[in-house]
C-alpha positions as CSV (number, residue, x, y, z in Angstrom):
1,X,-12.3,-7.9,-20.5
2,X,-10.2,-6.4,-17.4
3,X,-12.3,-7.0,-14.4
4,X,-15.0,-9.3,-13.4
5,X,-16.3,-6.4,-11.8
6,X,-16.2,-3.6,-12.7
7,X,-13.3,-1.9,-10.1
8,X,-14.8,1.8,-9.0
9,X,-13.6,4.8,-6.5
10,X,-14.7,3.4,-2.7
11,X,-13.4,-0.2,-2.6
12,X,-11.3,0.0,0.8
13,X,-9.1,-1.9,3.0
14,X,-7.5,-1.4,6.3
15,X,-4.9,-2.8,8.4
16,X,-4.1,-2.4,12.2
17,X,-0.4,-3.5,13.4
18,X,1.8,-2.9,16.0
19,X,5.2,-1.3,15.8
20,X,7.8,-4.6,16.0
21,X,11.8,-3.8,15.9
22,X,11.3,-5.6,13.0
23,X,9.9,-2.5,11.2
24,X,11.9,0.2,12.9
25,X,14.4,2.2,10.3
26,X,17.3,0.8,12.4
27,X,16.1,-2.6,11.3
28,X,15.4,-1.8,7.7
29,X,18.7,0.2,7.0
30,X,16.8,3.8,6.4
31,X,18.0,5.4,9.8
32,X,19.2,4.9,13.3
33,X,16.3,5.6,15.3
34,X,13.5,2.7,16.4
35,X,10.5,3.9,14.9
36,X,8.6,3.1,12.1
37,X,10.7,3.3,8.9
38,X,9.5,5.0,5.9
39,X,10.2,1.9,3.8
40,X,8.1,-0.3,6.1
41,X,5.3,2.6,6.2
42,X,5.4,2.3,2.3
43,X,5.2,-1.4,2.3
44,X,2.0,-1.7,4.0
45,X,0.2,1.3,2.7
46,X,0.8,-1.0,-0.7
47,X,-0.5,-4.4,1.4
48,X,-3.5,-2.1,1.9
49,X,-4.1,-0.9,-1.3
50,X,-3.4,-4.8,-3.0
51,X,-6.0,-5.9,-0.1
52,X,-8.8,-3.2,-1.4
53,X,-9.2,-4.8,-5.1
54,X,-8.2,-8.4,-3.8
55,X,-10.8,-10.8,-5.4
56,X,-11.9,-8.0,-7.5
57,X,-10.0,-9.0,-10.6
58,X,-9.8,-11.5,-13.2
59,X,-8.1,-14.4,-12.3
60,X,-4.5,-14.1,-13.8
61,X,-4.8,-10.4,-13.8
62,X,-2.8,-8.7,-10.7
63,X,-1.9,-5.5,-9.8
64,X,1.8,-3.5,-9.7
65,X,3.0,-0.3,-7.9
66,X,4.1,2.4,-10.4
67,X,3.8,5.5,-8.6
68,X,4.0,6.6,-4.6
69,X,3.6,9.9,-2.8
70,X,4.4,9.5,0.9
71,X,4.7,12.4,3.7
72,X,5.5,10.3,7.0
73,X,4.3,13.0,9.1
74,X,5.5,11.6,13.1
75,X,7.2,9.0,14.8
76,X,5.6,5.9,15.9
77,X,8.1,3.8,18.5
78,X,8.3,0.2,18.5
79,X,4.9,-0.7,20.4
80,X,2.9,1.9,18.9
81,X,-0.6,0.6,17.1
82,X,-0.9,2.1,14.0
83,X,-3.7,1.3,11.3
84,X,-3.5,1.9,7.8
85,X,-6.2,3.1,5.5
86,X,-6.6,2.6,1.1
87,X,-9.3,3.6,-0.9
88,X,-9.8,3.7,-4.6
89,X,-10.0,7.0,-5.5
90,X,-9.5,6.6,-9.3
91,X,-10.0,4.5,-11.3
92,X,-8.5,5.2,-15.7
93,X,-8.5,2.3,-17.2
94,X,-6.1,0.1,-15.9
95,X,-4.9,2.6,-13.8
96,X,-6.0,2.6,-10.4
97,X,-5.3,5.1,-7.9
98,X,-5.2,5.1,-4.1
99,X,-5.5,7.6,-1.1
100,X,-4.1,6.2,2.4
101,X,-3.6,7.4,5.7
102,X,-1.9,5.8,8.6
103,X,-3.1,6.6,12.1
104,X,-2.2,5.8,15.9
105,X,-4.1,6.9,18.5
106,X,-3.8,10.1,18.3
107,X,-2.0,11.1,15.6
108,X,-1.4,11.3,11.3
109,X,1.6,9.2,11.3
110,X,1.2,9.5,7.4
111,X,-0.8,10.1,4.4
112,X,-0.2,9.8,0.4
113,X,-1.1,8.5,-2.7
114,X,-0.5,4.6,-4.5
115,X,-0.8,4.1,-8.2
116,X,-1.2,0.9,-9.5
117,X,-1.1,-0.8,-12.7
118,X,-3.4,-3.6,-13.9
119,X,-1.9,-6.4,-15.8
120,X,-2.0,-10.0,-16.9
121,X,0.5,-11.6,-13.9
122,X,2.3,-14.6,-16.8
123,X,2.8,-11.8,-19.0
124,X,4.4,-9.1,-17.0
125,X,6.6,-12.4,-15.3
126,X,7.6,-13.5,-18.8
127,X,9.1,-10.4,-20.0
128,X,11.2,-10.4,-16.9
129,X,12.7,-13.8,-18.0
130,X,14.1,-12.4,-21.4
């Protein structure tokens, strides 16, 4: 049995953070401007998308990113609150896939899709140790 639950298209999750120099692409290496850095962008659409099926599956089952499509659509200066979106859209198996959006006030800072991969966490971990 995969799930506990059965996982279906609407579970959600959203996060709200602020723009820290921490997460500017002059901090992260992937330009030389302070804004929000693609990378950084990427990283927390995933928290989001990990956060929508949290304490939907079995224990020792987890979840792994195996596919991204990301349009960063504006800038968002250190400062900025931005809030990021994930829903299950799709859900094949052990294939999930996400839709997300990030939004400050006023603006589409970026949207895209997350596709994850169900599996059993020792597992996956043990055939990294070969």
């Amino acid at each position: 049995m995969l799930t506990r639950m059965t996982l279906a298209p609407g579970l959600r999750a959203t996060l709200l953070i602020m723009v820290e120099r921490e997460d500017t692409a002059v901090k992260v290496g992937s330009g030389d401007v302070p804004v929000l850095a693609t990378p950084r962008l990427l990283a927390l659409a995933e928290q989001a998308t990990v956060q929508a099926v949290s304490g939907e599956l079995d224990p020792g089952r987890t979840s792994v990113g195996t596919r991204v499509t990301l349009e960063h659509l504006a800038a968002s200066p250190v400062g900025t609150h931005v809030e990021i979106a994930a829903e299950l859209t799709e859900v094949d198996g052990r294939r999930l896939v996400f839709a997300f959006t990030a939004r400050d006030e006023n603006t589409l800072v970026g949207t895209g899709t997350i596709e994850r991969m169900i599996v059993d966490r020792d597992r996956f971990l043990a055939r990294l140790a070969r």
